[in-house]
N, CA, C, O and CB atoms as a CASP TS submission, in Angstrom:
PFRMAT TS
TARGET T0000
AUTHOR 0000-0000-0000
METHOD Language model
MODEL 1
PARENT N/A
ATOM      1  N   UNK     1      -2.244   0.693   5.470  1.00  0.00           N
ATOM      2  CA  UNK     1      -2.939   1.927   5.172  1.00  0.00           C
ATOM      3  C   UNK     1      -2.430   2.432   3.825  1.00  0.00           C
ATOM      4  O   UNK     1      -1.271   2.842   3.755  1.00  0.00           O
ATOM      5  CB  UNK     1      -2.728   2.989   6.303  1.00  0.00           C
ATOM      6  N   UNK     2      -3.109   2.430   2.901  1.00  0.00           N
ATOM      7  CA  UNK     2      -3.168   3.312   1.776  1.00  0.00           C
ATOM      8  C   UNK     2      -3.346   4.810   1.985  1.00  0.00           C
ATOM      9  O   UNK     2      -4.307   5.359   2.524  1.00  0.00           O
ATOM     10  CB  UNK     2      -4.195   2.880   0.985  1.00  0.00           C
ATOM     11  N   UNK     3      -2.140   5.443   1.412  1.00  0.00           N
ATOM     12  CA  UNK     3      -2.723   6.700   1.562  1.00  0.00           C
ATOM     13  C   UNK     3      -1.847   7.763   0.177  1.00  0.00           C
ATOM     14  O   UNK     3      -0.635   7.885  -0.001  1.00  0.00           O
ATOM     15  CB  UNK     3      -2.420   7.232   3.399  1.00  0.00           C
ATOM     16  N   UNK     4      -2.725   8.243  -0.426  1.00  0.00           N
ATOM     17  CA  UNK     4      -2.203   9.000  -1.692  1.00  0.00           C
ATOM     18  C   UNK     4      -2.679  10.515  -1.162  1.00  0.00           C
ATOM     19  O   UNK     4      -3.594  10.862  -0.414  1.00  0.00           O
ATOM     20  CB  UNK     4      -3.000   8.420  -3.368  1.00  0.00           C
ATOM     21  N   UNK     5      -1.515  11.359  -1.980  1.00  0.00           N
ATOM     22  CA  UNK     5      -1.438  12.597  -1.866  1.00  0.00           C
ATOM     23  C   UNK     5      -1.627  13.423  -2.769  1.00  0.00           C
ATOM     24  O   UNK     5      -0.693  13.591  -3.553  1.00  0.00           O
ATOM     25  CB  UNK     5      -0.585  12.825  -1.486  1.00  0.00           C
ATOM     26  N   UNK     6      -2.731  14.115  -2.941  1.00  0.00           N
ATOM     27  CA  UNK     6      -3.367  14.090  -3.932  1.00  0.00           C
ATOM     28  C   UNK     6      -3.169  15.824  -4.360  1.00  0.00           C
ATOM     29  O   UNK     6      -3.526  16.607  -3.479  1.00  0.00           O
ATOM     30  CB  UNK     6      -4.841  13.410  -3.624  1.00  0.00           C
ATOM     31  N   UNK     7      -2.826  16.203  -5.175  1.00  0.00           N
ATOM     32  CA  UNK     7      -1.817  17.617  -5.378  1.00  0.00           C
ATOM     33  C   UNK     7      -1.792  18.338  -6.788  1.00  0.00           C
ATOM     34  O   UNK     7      -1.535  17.507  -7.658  1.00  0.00           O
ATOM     35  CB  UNK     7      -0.180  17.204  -5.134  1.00  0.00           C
ATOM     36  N   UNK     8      -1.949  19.434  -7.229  1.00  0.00           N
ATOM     37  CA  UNK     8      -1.599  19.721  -8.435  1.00  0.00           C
ATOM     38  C   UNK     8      -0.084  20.585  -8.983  1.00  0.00           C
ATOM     39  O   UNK     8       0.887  20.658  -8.231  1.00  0.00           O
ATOM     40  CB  UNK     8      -2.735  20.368  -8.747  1.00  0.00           C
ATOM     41  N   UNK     9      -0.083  20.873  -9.640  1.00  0.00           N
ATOM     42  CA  UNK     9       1.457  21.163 -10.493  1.00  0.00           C
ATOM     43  C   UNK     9       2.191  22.214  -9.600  1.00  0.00           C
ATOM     44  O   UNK     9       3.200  22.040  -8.916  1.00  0.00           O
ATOM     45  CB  UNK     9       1.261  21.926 -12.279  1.00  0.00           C
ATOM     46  N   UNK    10       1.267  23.623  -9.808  1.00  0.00           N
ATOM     47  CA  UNK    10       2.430  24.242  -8.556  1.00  0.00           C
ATOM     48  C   UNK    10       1.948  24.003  -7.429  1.00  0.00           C
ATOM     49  O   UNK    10       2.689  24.697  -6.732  1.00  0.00           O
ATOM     50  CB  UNK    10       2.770  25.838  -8.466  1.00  0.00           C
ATOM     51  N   UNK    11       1.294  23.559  -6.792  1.00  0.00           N
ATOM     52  CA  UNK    11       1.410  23.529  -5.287  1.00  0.00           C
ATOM     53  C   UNK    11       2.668  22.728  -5.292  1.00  0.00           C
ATOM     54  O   UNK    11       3.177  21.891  -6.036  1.00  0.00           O
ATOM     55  CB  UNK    11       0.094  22.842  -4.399  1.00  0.00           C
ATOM     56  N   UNK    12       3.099  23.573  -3.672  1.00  0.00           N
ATOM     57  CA  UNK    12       4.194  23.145  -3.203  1.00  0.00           C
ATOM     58  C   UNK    12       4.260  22.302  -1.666  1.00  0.00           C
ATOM     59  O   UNK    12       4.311  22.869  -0.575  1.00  0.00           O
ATOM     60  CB  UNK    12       4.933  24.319  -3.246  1.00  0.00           C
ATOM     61  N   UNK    13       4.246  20.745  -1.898  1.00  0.00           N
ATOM     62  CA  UNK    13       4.235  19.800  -0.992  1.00  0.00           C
ATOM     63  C   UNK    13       5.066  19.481  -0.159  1.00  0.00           C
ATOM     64  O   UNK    13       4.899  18.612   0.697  1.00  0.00           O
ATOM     65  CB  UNK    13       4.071  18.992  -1.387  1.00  0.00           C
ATOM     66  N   UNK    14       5.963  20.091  -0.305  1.00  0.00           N
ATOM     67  CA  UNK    14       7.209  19.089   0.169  1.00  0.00           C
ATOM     68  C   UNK    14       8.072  19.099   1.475  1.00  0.00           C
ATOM     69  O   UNK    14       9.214  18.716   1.726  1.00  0.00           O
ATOM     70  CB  UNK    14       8.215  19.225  -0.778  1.00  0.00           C
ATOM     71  N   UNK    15       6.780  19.866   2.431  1.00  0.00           N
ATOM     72  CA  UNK    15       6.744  20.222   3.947  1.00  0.00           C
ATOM     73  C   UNK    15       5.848  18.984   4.077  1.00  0.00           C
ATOM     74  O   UNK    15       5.971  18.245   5.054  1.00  0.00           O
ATOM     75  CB  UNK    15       6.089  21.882   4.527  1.00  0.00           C
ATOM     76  N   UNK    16       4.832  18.712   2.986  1.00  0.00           N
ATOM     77  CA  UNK    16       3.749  17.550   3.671  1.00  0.00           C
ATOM     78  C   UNK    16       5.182  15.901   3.246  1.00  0.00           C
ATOM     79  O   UNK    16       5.790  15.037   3.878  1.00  0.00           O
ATOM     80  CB  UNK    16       1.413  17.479   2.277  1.00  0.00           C
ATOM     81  N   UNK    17       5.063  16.263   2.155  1.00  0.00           N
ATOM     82  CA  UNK    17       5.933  14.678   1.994  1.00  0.00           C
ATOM     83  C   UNK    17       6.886  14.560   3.140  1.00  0.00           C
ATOM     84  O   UNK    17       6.781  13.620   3.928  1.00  0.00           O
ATOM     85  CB  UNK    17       6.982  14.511   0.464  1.00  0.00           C
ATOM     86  N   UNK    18       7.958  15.619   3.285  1.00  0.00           N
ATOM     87  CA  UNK    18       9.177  15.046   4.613  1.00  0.00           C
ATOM     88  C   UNK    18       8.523  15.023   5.564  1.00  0.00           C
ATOM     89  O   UNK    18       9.229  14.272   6.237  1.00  0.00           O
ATOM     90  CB  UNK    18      10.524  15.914   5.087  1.00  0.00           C
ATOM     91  N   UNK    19       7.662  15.268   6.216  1.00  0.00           N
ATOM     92  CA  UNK    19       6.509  14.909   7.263  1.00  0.00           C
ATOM     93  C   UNK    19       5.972  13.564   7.035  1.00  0.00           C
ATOM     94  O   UNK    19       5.903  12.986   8.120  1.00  0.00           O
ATOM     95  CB  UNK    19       5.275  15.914   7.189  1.00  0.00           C
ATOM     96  N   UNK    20       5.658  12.998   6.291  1.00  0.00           N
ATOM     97  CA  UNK    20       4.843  11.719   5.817  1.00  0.00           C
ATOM     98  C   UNK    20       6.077  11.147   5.685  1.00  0.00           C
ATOM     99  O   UNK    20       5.658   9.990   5.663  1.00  0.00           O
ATOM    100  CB  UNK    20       3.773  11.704   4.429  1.00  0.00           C
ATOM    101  N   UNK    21       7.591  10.989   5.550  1.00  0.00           N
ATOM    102  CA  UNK    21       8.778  10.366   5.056  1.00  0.00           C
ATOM    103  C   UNK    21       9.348  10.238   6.505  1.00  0.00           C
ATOM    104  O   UNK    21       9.956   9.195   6.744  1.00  0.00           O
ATOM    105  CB  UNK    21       9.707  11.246   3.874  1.00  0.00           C
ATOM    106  N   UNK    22       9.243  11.081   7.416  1.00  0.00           N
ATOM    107  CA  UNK    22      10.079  11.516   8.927  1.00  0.00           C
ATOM    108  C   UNK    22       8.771  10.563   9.519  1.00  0.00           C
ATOM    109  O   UNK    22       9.146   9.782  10.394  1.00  0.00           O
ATOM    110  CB  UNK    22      10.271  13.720   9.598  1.00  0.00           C
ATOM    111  N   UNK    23       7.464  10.498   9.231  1.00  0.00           N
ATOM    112  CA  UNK    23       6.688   9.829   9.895  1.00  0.00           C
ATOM    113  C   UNK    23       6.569   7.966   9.503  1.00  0.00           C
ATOM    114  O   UNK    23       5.809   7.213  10.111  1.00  0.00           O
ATOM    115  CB  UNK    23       5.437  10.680   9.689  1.00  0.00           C
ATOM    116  N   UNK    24       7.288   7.629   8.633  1.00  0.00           N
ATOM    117  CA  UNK    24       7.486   6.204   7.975  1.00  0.00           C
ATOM    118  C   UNK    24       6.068   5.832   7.037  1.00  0.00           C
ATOM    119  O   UNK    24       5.810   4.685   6.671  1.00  0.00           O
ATOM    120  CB  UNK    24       7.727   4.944   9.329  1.00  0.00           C
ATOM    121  N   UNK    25       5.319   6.884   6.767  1.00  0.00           N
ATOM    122  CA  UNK    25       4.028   6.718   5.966  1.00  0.00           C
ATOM    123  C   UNK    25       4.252   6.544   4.458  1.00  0.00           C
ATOM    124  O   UNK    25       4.434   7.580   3.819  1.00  0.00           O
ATOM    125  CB  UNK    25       3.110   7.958   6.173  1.00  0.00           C
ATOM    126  N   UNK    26       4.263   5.484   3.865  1.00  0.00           N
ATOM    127  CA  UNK    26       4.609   5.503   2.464  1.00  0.00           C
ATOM    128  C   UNK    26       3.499   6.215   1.704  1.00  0.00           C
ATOM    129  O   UNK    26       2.466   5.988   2.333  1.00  0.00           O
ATOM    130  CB  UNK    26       4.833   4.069   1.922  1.00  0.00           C
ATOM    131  N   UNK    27       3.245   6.939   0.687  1.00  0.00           N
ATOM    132  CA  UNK    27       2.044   7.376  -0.390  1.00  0.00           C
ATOM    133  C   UNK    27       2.552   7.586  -1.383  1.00  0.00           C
ATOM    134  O   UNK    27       3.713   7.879  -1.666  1.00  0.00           O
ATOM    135  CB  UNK    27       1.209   8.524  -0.190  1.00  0.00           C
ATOM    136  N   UNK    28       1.578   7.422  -2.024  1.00  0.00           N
ATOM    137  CA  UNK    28       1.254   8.027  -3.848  1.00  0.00           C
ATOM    138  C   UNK    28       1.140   9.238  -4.012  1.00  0.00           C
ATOM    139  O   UNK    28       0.203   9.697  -3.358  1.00  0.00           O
ATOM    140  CB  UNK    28      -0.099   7.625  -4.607  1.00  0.00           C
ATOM    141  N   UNK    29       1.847  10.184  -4.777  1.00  0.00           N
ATOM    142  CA  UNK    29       1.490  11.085  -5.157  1.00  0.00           C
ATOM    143  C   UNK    29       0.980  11.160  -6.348  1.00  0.00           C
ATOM    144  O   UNK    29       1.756  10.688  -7.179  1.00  0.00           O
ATOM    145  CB  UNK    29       2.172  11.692  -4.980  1.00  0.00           C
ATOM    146  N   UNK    30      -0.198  11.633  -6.888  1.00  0.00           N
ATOM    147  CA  UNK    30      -0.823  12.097  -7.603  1.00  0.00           C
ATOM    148  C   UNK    30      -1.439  13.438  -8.061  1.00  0.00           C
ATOM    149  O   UNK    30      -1.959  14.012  -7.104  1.00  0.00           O
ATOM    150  CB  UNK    30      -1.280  11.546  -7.440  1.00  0.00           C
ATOM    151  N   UNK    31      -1.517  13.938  -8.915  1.00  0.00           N
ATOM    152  CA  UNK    31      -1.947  15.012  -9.675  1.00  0.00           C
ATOM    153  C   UNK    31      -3.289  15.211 -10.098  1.00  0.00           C
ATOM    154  O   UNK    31      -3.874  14.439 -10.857  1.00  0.00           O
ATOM    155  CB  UNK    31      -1.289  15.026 -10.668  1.00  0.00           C
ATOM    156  N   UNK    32      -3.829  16.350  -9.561  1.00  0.00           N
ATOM    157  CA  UNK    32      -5.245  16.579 -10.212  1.00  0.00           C
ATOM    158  C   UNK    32      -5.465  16.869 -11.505  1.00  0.00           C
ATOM    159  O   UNK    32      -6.509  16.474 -12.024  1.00  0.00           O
ATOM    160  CB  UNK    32      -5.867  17.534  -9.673  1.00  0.00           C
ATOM    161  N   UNK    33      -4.614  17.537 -12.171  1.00  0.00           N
ATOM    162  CA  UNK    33      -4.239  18.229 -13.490  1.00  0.00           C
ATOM    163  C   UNK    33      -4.350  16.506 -14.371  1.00  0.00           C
ATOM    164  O   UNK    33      -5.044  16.408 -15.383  1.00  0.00           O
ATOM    165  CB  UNK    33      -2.285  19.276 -13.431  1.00  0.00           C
ATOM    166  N   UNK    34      -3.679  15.438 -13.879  1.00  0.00           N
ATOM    167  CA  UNK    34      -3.706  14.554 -14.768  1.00  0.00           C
ATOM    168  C   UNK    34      -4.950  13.519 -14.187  1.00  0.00           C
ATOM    169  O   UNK    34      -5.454  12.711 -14.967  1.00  0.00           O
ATOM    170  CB  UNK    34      -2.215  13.959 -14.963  1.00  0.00           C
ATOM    171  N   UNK    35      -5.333  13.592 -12.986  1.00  0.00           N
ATOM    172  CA  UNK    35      -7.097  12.838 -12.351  1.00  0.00           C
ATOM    173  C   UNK    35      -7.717  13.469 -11.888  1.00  0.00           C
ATOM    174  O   UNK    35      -8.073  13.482 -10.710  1.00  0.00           O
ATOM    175  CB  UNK    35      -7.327  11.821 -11.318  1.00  0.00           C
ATOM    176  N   UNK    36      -8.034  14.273 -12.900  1.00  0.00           N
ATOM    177  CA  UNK    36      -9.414  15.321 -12.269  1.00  0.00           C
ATOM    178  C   UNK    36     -10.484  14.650 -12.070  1.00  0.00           C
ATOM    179  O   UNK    36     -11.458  15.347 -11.788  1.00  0.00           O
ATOM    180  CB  UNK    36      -9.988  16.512 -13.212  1.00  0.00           C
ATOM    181  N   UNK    37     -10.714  13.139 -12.132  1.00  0.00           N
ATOM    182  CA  UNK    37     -12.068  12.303 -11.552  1.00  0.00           C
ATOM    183  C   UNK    37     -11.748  11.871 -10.096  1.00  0.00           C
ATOM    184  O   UNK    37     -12.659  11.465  -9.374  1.00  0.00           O
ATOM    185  CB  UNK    37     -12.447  10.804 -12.507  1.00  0.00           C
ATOM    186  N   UNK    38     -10.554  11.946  -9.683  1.00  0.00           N
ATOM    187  CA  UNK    38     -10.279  11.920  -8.329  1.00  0.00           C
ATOM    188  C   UNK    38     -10.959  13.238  -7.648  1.00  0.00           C
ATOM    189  O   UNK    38     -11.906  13.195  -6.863  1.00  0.00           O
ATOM    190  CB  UNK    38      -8.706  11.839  -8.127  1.00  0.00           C
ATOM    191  N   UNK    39     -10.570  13.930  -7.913  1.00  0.00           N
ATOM    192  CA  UNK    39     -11.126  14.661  -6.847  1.00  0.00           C
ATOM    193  C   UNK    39     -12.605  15.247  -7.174  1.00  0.00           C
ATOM    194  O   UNK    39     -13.229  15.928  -6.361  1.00  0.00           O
ATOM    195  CB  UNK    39     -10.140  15.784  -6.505  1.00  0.00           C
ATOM    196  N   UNK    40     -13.011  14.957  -8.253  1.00  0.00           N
ATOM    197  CA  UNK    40     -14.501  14.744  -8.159  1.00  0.00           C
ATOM    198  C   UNK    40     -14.796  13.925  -8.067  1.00  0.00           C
ATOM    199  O   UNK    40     -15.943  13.968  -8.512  1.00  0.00           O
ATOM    200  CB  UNK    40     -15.220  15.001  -8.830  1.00  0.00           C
ATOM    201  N   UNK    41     -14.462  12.341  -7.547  1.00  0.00           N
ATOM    202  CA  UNK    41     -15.047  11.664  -6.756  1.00  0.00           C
ATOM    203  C   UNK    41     -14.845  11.852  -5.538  1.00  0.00           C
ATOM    204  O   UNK    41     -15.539  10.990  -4.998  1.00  0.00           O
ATOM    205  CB  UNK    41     -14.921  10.670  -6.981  1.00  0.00           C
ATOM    206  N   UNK    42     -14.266  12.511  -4.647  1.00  0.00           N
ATOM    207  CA  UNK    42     -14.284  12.586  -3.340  1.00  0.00           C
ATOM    208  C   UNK    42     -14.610  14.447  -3.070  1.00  0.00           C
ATOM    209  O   UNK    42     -14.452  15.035  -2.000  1.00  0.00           O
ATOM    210  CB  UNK    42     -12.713  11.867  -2.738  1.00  0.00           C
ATOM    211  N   UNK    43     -14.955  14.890  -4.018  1.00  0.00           N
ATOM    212  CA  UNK    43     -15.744  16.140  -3.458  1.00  0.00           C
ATOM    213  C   UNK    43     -13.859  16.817  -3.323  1.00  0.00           C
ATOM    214  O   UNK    43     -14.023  17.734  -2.518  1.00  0.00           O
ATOM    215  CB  UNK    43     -17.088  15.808  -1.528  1.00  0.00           C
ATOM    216  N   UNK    44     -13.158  16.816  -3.484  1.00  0.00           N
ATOM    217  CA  UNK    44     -11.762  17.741  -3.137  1.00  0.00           C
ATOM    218  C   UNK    44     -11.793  18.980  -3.915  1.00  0.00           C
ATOM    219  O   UNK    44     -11.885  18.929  -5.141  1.00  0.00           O
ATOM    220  CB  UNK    44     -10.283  16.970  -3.542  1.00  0.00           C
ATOM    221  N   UNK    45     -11.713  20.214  -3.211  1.00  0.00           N
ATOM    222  CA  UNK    45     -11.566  21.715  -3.507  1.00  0.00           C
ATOM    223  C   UNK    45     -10.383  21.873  -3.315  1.00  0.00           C
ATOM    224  O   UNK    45     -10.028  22.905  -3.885  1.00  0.00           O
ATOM    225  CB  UNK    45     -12.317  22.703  -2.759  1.00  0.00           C
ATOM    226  N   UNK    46      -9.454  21.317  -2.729  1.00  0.00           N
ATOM    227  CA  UNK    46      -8.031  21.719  -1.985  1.00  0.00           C
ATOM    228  C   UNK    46      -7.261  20.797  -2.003  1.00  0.00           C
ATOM    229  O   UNK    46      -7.437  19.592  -1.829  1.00  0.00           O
ATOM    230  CB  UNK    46      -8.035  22.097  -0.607  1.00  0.00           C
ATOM    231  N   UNK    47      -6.128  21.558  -2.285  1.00  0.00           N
ATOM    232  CA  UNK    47      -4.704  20.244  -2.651  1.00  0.00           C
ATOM    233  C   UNK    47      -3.567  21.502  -1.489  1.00  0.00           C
ATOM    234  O   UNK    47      -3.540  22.729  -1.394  1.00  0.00           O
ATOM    235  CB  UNK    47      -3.888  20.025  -5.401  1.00  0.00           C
ATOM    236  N   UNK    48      -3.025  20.720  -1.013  1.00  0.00           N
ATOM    237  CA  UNK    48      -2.914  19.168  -1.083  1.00  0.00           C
ATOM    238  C   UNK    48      -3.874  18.507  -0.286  1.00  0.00           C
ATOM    239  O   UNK    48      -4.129  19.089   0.767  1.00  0.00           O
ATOM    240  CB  UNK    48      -1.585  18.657  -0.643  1.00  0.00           C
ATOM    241  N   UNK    49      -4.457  17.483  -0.492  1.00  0.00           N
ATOM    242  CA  UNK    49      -5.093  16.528   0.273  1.00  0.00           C
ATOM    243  C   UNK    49      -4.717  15.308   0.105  1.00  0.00           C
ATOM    244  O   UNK    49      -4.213  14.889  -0.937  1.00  0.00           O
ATOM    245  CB  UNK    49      -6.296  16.540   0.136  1.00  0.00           C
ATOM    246  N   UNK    50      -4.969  14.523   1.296  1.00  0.00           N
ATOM    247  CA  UNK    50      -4.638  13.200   1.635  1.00  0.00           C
ATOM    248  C   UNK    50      -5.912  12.138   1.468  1.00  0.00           C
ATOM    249  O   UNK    50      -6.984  12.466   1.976  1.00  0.00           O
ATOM    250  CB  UNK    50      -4.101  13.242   3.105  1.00  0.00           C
ATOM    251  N   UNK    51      -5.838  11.253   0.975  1.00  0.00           N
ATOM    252  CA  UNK    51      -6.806  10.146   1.069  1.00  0.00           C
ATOM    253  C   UNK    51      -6.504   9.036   1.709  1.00  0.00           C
ATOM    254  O   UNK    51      -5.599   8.217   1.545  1.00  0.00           O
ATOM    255  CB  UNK    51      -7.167   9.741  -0.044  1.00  0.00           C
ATOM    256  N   UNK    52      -7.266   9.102   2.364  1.00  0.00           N
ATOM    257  CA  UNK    52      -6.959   7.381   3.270  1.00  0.00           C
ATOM    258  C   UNK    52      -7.323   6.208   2.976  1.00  0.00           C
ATOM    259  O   UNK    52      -7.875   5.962   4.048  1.00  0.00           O
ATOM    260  CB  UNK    52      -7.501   7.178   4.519  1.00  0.00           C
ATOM    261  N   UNK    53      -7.471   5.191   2.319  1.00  0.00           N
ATOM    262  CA  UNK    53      -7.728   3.878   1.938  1.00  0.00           C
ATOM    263  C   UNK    53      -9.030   4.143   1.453  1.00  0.00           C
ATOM    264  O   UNK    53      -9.997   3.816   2.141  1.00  0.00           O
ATOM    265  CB  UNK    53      -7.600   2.772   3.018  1.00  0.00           C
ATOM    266  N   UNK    54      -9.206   4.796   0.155  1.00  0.00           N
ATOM    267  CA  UNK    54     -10.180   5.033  -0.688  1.00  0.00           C
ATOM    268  C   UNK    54     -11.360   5.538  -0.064  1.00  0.00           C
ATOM    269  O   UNK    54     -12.389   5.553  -0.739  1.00  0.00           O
ATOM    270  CB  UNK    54     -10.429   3.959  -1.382  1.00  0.00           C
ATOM    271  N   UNK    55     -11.389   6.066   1.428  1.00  0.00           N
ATOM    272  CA  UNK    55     -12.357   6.059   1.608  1.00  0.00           C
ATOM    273  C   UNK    55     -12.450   7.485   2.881  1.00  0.00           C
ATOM    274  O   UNK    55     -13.398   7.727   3.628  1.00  0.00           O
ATOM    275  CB  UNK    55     -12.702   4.576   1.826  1.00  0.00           C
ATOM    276  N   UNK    56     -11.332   8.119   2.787  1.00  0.00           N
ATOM    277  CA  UNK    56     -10.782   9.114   4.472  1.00  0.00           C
ATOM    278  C   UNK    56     -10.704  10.355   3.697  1.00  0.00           C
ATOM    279  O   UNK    56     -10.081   9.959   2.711  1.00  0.00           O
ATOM    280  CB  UNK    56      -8.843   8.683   5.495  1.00  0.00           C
ATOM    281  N   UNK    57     -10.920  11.532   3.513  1.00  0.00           N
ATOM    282  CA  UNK    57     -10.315  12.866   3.119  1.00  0.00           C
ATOM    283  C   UNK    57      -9.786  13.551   3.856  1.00  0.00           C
ATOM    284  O   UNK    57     -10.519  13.989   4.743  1.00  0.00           O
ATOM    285  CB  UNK    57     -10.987  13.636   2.666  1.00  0.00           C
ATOM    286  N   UNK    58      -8.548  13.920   3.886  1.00  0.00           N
ATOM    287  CA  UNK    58      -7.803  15.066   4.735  1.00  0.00           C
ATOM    288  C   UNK    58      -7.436  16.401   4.110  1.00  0.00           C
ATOM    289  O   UNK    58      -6.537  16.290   3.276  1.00  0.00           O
ATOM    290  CB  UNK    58      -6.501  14.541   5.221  1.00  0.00           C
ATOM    291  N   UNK    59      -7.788  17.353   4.250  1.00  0.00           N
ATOM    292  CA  UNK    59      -7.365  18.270   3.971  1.00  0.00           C
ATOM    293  C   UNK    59      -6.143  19.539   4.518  1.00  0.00           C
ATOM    294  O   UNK    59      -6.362  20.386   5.383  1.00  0.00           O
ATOM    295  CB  UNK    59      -8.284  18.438   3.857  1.00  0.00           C
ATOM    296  N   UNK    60      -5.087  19.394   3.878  1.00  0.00           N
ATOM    297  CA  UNK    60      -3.832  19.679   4.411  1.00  0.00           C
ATOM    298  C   UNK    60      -3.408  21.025   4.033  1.00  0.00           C
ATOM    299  O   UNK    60      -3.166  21.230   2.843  1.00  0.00           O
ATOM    300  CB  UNK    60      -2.867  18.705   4.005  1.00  0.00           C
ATOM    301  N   UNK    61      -3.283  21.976   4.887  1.00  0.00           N
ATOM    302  CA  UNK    61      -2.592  23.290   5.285  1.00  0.00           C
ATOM    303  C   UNK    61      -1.859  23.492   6.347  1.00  0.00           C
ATOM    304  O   UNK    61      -1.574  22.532   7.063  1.00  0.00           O
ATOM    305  CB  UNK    61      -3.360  24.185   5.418  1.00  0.00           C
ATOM    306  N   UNK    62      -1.438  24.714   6.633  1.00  0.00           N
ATOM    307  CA  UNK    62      -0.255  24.973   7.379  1.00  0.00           C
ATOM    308  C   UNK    62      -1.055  24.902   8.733  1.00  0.00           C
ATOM    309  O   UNK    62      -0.250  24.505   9.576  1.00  0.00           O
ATOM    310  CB  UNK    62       0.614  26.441   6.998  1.00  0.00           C
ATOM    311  N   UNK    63      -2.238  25.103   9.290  1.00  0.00           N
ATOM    312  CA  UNK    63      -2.387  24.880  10.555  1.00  0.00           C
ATOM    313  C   UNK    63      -2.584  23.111  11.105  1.00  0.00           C
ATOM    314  O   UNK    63      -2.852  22.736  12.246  1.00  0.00           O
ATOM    315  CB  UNK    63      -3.598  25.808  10.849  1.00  0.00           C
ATOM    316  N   UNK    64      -2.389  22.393  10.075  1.00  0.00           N
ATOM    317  CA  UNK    64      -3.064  20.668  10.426  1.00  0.00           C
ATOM    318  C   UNK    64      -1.441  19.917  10.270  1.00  0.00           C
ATOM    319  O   UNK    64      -1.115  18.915  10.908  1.00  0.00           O
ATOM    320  CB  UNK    64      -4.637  19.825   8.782  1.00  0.00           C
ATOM    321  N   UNK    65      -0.483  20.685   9.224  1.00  0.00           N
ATOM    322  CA  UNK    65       0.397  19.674   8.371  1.00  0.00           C
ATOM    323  C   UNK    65       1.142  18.870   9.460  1.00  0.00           C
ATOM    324  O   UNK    65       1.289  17.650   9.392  1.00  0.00           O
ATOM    325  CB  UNK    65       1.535  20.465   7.270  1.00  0.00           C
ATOM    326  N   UNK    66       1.716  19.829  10.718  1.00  0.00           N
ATOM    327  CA  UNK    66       2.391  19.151  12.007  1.00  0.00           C
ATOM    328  C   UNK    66       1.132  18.041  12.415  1.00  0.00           C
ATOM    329  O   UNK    66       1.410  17.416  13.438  1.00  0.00           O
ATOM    330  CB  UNK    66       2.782  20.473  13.453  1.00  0.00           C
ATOM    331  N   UNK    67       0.350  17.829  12.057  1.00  0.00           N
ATOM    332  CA  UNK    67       0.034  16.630  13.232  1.00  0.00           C
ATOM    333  C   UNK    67      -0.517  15.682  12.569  1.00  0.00           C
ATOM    334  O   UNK    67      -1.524  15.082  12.944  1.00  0.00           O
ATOM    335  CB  UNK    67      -0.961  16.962  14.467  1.00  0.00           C
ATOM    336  N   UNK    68       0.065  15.480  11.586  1.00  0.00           N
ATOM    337  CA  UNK    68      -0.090  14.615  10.353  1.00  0.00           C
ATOM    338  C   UNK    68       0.004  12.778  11.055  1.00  0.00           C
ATOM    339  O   UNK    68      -0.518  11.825  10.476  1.00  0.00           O
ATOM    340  CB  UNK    68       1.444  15.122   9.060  1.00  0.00           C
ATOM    341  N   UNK    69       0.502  12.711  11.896  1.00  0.00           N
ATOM    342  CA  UNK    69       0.649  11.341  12.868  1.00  0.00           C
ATOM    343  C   UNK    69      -0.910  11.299  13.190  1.00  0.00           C
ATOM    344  O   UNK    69      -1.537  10.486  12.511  1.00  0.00           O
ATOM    345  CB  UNK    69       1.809  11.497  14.493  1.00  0.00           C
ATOM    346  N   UNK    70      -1.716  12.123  14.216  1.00  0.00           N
ATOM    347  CA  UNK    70      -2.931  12.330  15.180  1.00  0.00           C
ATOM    348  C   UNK    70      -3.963  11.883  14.046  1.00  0.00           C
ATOM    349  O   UNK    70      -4.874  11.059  14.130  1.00  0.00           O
ATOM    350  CB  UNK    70      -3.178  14.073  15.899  1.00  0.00           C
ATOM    351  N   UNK    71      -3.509  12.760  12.827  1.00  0.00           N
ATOM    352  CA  UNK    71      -5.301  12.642  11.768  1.00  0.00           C
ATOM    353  C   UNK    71      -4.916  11.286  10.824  1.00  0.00           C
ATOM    354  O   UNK    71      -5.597  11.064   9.823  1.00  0.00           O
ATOM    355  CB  UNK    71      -5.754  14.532  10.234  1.00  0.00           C
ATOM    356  N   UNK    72      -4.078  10.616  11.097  1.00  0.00           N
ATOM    357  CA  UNK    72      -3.711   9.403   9.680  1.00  0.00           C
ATOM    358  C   UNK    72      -4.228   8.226  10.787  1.00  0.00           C
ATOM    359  O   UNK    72      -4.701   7.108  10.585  1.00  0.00           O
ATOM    360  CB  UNK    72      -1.467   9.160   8.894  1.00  0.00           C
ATOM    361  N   UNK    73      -3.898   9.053  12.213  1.00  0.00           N
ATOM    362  CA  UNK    73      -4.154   7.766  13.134  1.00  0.00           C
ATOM    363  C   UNK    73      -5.441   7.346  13.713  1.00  0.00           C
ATOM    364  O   UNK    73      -5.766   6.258  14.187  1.00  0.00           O
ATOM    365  CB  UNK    73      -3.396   7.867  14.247  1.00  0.00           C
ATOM    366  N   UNK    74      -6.382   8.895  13.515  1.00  0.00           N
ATOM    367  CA  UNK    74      -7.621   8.974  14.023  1.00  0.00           C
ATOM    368  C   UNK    74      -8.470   7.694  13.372  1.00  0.00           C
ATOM    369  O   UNK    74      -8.179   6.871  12.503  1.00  0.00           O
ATOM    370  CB  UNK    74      -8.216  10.434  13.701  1.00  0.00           C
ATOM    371  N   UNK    75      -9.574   7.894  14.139  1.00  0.00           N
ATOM    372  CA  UNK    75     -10.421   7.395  13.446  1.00  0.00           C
ATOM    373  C   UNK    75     -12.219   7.873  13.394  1.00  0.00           C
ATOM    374  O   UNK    75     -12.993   7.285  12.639  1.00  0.00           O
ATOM    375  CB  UNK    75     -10.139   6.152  13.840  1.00  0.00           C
TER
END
């Protein structure tokens, strides 16, 4: 599973990364500020978001970030 984390300058991630690090999920982090064609190719209004193998959008806030296992696993 590919999965990049897709984020800009001040947002502050780093409740989602030790969650994704405590969960053994490796990702990319990336910046909108420096691929703003990322997230206009996948329609993204909101960072942080997760992408799943080029092809999944997650959108990550404080009511979803705990169950970060359930939505990487869904399908």
């Amino acid at each position: 599973m590919k999965i990049t984390l897709l984020t800009s300058e001040p947002c502050n991630c780093i409740a989602v990364e030790k969650e994704l690090q405590a969960l053994g999920f490796a990702y990319e982090r990336r910046y909108v500020e420096d691929e703003p064609e990322i997230a206009e190719r996948f329609g993204i209004r909101h960072c942080p978001t997760l992408i799943i193998d080029e092809r999944r959008v997650i959108a990550i806030d404080e009511a979803n970030a705990a169950q970060l296992r359930q939505l990487l696993t869904a399908d």
